[in-house]
C-alpha positions as CSV (number, residue, x, y, z in Angstrom):
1,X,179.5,199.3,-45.5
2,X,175.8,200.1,-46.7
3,X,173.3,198.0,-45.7
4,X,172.4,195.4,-48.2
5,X,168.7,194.4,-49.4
6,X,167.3,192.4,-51.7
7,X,164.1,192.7,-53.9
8,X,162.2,190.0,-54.9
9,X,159.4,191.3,-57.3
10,X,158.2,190.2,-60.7
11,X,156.5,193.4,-61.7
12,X,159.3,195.0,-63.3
13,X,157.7,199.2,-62.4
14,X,157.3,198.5,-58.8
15,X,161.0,196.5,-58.6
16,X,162.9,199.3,-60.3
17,X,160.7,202.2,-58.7
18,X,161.4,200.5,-55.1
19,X,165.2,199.9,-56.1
20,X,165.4,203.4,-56.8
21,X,163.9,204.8,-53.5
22,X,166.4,202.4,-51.4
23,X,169.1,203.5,-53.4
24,X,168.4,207.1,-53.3
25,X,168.4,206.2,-49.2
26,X,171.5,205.1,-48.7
27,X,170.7,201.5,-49.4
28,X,172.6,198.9,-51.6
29,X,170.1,197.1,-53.7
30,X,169.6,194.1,-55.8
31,X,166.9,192.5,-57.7
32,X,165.3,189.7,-58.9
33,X,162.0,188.9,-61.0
34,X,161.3,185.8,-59.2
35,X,162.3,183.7,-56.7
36,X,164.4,181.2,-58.2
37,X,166.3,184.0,-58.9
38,X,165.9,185.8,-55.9
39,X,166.9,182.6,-53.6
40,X,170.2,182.7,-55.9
41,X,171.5,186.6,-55.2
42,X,170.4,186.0,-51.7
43,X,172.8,182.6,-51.2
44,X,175.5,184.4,-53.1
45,X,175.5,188.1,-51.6
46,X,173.7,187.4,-47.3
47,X,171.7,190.3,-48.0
48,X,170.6,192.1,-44.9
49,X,166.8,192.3,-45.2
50,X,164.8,190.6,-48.0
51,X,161.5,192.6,-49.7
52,X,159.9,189.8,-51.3
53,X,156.8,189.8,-53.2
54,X,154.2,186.5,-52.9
55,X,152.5,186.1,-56.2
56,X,155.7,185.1,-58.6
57,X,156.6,182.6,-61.3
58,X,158.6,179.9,-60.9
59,X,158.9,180.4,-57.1
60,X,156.6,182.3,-55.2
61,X,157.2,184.4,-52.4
62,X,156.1,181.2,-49.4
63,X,158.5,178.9,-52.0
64,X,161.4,181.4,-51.2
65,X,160.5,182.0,-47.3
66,X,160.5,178.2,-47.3
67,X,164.6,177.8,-48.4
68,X,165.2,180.4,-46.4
69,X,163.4,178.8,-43.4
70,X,165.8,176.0,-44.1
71,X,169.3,177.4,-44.7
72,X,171.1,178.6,-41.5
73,X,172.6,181.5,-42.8
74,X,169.3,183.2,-44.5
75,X,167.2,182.0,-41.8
76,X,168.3,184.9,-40.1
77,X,167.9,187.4,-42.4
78,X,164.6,190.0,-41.7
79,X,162.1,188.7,-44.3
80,X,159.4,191.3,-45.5
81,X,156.4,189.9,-47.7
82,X,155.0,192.3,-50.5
83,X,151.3,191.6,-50.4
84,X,147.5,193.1,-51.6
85,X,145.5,194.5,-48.8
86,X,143.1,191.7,-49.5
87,X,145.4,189.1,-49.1
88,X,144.9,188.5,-45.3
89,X,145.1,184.8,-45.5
90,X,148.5,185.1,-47.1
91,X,149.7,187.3,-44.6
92,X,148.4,185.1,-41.7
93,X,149.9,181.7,-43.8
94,X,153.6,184.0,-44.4
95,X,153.3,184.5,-40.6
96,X,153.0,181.4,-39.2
97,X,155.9,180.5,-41.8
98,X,158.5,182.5,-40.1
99,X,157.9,186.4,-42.2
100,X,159.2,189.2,-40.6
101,X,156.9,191.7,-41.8
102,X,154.0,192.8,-44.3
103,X,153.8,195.6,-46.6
104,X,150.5,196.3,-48.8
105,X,150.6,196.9,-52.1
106,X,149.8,199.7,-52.8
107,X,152.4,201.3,-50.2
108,X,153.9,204.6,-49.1
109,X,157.7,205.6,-49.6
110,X,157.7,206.4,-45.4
111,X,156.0,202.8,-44.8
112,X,158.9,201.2,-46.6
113,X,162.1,203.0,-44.8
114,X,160.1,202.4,-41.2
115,X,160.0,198.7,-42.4
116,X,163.4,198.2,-42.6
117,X,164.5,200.2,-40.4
118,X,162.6,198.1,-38.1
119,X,163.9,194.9,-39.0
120,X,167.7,196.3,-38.3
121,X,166.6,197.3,-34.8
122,X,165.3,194.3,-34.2
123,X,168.7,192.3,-34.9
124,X,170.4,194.0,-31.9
125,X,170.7,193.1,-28.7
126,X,167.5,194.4,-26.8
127,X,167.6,195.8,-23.6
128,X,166.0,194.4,-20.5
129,X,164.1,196.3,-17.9
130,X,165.9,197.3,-14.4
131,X,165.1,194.7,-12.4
132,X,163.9,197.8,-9.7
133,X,160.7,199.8,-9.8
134,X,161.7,203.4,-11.3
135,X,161.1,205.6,-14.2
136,X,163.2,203.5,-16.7
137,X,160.4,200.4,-15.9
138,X,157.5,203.1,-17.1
139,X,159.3,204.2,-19.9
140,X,160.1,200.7,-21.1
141,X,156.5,199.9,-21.2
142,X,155.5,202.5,-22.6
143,X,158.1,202.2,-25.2
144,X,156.3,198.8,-26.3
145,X,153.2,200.1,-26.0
146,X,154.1,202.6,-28.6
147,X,155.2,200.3,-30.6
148,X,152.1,199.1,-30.7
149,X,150.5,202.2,-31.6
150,X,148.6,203.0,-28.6
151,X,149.8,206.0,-27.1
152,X,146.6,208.0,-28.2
153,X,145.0,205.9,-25.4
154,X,146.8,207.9,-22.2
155,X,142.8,208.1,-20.5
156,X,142.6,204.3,-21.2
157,X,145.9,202.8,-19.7
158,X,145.6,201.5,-15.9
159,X,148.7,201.5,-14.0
160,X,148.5,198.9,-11.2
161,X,150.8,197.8,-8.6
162,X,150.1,194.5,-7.1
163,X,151.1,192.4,-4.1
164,X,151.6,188.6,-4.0
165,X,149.7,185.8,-4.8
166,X,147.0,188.9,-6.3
167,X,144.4,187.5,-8.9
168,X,144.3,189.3,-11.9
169,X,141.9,187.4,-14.1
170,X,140.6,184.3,-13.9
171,X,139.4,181.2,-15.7
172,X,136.1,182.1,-17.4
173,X,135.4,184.8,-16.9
174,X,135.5,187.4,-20.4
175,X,138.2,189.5,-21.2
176,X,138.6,193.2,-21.0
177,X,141.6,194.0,-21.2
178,X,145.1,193.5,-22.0
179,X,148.4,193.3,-19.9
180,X,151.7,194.1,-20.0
181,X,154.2,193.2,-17.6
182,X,156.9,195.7,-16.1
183,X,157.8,194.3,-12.9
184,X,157.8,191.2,-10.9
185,X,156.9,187.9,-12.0
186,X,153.1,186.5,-13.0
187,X,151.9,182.9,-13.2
188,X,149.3,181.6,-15.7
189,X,147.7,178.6,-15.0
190,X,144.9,176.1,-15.9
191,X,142.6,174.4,-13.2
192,X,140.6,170.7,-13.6
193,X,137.8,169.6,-12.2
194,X,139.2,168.3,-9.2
195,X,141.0,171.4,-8.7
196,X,144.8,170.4,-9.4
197,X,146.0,173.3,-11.6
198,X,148.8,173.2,-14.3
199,X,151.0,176.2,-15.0
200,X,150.9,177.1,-18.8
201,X,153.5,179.8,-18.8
202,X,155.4,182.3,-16.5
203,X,155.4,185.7,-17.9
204,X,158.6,188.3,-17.1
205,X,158.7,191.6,-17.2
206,X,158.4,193.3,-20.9
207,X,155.8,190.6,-21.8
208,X,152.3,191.1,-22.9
209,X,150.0,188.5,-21.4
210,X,146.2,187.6,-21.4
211,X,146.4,187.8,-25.5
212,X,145.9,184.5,-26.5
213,X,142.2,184.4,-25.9
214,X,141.6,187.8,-26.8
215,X,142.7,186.6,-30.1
216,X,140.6,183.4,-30.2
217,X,137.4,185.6,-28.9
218,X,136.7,183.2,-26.2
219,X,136.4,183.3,-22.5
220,X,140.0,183.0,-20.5
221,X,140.9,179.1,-20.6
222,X,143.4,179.8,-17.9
223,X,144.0,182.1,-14.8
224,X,146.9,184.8,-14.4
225,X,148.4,185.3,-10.5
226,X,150.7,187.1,-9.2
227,X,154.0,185.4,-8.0
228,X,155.3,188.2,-6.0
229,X,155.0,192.0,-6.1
230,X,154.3,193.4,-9.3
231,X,153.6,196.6,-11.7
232,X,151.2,196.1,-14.7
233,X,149.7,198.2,-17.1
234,X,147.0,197.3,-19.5
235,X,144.6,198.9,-21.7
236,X,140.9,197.7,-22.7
237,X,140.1,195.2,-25.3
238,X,137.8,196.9,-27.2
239,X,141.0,199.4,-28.2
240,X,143.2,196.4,-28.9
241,X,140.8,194.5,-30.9
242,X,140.5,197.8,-32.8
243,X,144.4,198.8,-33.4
244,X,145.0,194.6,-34.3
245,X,142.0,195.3,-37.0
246,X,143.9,198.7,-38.4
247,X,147.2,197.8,-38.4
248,X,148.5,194.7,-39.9
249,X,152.1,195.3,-38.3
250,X,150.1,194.5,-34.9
251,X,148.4,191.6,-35.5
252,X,151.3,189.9,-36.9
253,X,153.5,191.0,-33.3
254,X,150.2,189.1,-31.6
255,X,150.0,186.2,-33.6
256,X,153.7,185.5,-33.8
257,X,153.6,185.6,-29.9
258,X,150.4,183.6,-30.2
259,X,152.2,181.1,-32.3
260,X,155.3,181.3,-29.5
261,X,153.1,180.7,-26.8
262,X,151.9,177.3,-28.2
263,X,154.6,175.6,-29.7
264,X,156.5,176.0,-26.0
265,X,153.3,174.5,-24.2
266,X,152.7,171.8,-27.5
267,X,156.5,171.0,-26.4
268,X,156.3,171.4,-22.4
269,X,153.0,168.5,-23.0
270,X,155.5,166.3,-25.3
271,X,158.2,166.3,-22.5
272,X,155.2,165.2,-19.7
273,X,154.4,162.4,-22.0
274,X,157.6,161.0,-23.1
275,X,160.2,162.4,-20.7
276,X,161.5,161.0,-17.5
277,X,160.7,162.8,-14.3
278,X,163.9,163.8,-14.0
279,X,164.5,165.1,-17.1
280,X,161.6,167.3,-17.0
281,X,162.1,169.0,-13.7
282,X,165.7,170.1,-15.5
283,X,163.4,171.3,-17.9
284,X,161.2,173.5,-16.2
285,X,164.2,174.8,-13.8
286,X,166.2,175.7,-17.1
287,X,163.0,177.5,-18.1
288,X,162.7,179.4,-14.8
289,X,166.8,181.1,-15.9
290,X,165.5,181.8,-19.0
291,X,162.8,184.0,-18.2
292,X,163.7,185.5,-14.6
293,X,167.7,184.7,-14.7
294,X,169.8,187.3,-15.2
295,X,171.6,188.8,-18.3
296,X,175.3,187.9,-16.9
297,X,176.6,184.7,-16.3
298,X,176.9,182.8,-12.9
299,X,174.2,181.0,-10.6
300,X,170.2,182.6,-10.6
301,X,168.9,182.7,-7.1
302,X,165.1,182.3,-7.5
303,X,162.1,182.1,-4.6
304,X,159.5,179.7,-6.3
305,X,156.9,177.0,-4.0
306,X,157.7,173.2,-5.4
307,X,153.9,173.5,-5.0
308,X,154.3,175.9,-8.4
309,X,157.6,173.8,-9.9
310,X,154.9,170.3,-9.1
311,X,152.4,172.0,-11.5
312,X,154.6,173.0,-14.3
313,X,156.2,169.5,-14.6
314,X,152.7,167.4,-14.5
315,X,153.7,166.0,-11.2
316,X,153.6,165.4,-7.4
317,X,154.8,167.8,-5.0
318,X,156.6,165.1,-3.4
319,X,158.3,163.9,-6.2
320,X,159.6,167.1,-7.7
321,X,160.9,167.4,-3.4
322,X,163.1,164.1,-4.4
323,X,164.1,165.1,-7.6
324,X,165.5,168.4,-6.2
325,X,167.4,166.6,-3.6
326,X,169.2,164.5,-6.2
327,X,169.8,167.5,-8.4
328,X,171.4,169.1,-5.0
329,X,173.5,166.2,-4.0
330,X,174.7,166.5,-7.6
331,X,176.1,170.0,-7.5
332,X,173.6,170.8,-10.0
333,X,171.7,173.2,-7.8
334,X,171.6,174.5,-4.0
335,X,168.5,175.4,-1.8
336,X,168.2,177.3,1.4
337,X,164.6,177.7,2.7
338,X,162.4,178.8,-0.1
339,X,165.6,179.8,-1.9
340,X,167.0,178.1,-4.8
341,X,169.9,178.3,-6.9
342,X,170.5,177.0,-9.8
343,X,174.5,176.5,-10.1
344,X,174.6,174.5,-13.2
345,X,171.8,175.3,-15.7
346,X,174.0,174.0,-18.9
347,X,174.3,170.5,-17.2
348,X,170.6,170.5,-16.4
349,X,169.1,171.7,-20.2
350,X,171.6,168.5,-21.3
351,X,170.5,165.6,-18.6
352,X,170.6,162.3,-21.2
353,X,167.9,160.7,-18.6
C-alpha cells in the first residue's frame, strides 16, 4: 500500500504543484485549502505524514498541530510545517508545540522527498549501539553526526576514551565544544555552595550532551563526569553554533532535545517536592532501566554509588540505604556489593506511596 500524505496549503499553485511531485513519487496524496479542512481528511483517512502550511484561514497551521497534539491517533503522525525563511519565531513556537519538521518556502523538489523520507525512518524501531567498544560504536556515531551535517569536519572531531570518575567539563567554566556519547555511561550534575551536588541527568550512549548551554550562550550551569569507562567524540562549538545557524533541520533536533531535557528535570523537581521518599527512589531506579537497561526483557544489573542514587533523589545517603533495603525485602530489587538489580521495574514505576 503507498504511503499516504496529506497537504495542508491554501495557496492553490504550491498545493497542486506539491501534490503533483508526491504523486509522480510514488506517494498517495490529498489536499486541503485550510485546516478545518485539513484536520477533517486527516481524522477520516490516518494519513502517514502531514505537510502543513502555517498562515491559513479558518485554521492555521499551530490550530491544526494543536488537534492533532490532542487526538491519540494523529498525535503520532510525522507533522511537517510549511514556513517563510523569515518566519523563525514560528518555527521555534511549531517546535516547542510538538512539529516534526520545517520546510522553507521557497523549497527544492530534493528537500521535500528527504523530508519525508525522514519522518518514515524515524517511526521505526532504532537501533541501539553494541554495548562493546568496536567499529559498529564508531560508525554509529558517526552515523548521528552525519545527520547532523558535520562530516566535512573530519580535522575537527576528537576521539577520546576515558576512564572513571574522568572530568570532562565543569561548572563554569565556557564551552567549547560538543559531545556525543558512544560508550559507557556520563553523569551531569549541579553543585551548591556547600558543595552537595544534584544529578540533573544521566546520558547513555547515542546521546549528545553539554548542548543545553551551548544553546543558551552561557557558561556550563552544571558539570559532566564520567561514571565508568567511556568513548566520546565531540567537535568545537564554534562549528556547531555555525551548522545550528545554517540549517534549520538542526536547530530544531537541539531544541527539541533542549525542550526534552527540561520537562524531565521540571518533572524530576516536582516529584522532590510533592513525592514521598519512597516513591521517588522508584523513580530514579526506573529511570536508571530506561537509559542503561537493556533492550530485552528480564532484570538490569547496574553498578551505581547510593552516593550518586542520594543526589538524584534530593536526599540523604542514608536514607536512600533504608529505602533500598525495603525495596529488597520486597522482592522489588536485589543487591550484592556495589551491584544492583532491579527485578521488578513495572511494580516500582507504579508504587501508589
Amino acid at each position: 500500500m503507498p504511503t499516504k500524505i496529506l497537504i495542508i496549503e491554501d495557496n492553490i499553485d504550491i498545493r497542486e504543484n506539491t501534490a503533483e511531485l508526491l504523486e509522480l513519487s510514488g506517494y498517495q496524496v490529498e489536499t486541503a485549502s485550510d485546516g478545518i479542512e485539513g484536520v477533517r481528511l486527516a481524522k477520516s483517512s490516518l494519513p502517514d505524514v502531514v505537510i502543513c502550511d502555517i498562515m491559513m484561514p479558518n485554521l492555521d497551521g499551530f490550530g491544526v498541530l494543536h488537534v492533532f497534539s490532542n487526538h491519540p491517533e494523529l498525535a503520532r503522525i510525522p507533522f511537517i510545517f510549511l514556513t517563510a525563511k523569515t518566519d523563525r519565531a514560528d518555527m521555534r513556537k511549531g517546535m516547542e508545540m510538538g512539529a516534526d519538521d520545517y520546510l522553507t518556502k521557497p523549497f527544492q523538489e530534493v528537500e521535500l522527498l528527504k523530508a519525508i523520507e525522514s519522518r518514515l525512518k524515524k517511526q521505526r524501531p532504532a537501533v541501539s549501539p553494541s554495548p562493546e567498544l568496536n567499529q559498529t560504536d564508531v560508525a554509529f556515531a558517526e552515523e548521528a553526526l552525519a545527520f547532523l551535517d558535520f562530516e566535512h569536519f573530519e580535522s575537527e572531531k576528537k576521539h577520546q576514551t576515558l576512564g572513571k570518575k574522568a572530568v570532562i567539563y565543569s561548572e563554569g567554566d565556557t564551552p567549547t565544544r560538543l559531545y556525543y556519547l558512544i560508550k559507557g555511561k556520563v553523569k551531569t550534575y549541579h553543585t551548591n555552595r556547600e558543595g552537595k551536588y544534584f544529578i540533573t541527568s544521566f546520558v547513555k550512549p547515542g546521546e549528545f550532551f553539554g548542548f543545553v548551554d551551548i544553546l543558551e550562550n552561557q557558561a556550563y550551569r552544571e558539570s559532566a563526569e564520567t561514571l565508568e569507562d567511556v568513548q566520546i567524540i565531540s567537535i568545537p562549538v564554534r562549528d556547531f553554533k555555525q551548522k545550528v545557524n545554517d540549517n534549520i533541520h538542526i536547530e530544531i533536533f537541539f531544541r527539541k532535545a533542549l525542550t526534552g531535557y527540561l520537562l524531565k528535570n521540571e518533572s524530576i523537581l516536582f516529584s522532590m517536592a510533592y513525592q514521598s521518599l519512597r516513591k521517588r527512589v522508584a523513580q530514579a531506579l526506573v529511570e536508571l532501566v530506561k537509559t542503561y537497561g537493556q533492550a530485552e526483557e528480564g532484570p538490569v544489573t547496574m553498578r551505581l554509588s547510593r552516593e550518586d542514587l542520594a543526589s538524584r533523589v534530593g536526599t540523604a545517603t542514608e536514607s536512600v540505604i533504608r529505602t533500598l533495603s525495603d525495596f529488597k525485602k520486597e522482592g522489588l530489587i536485589e543487591v550484592k556489593g556495589a551491584e544492583m538489580t532491579i527485578i521488578k521495574p513495572d511494580a516500582l514505576a507504579n508504587l501508589k506511596y
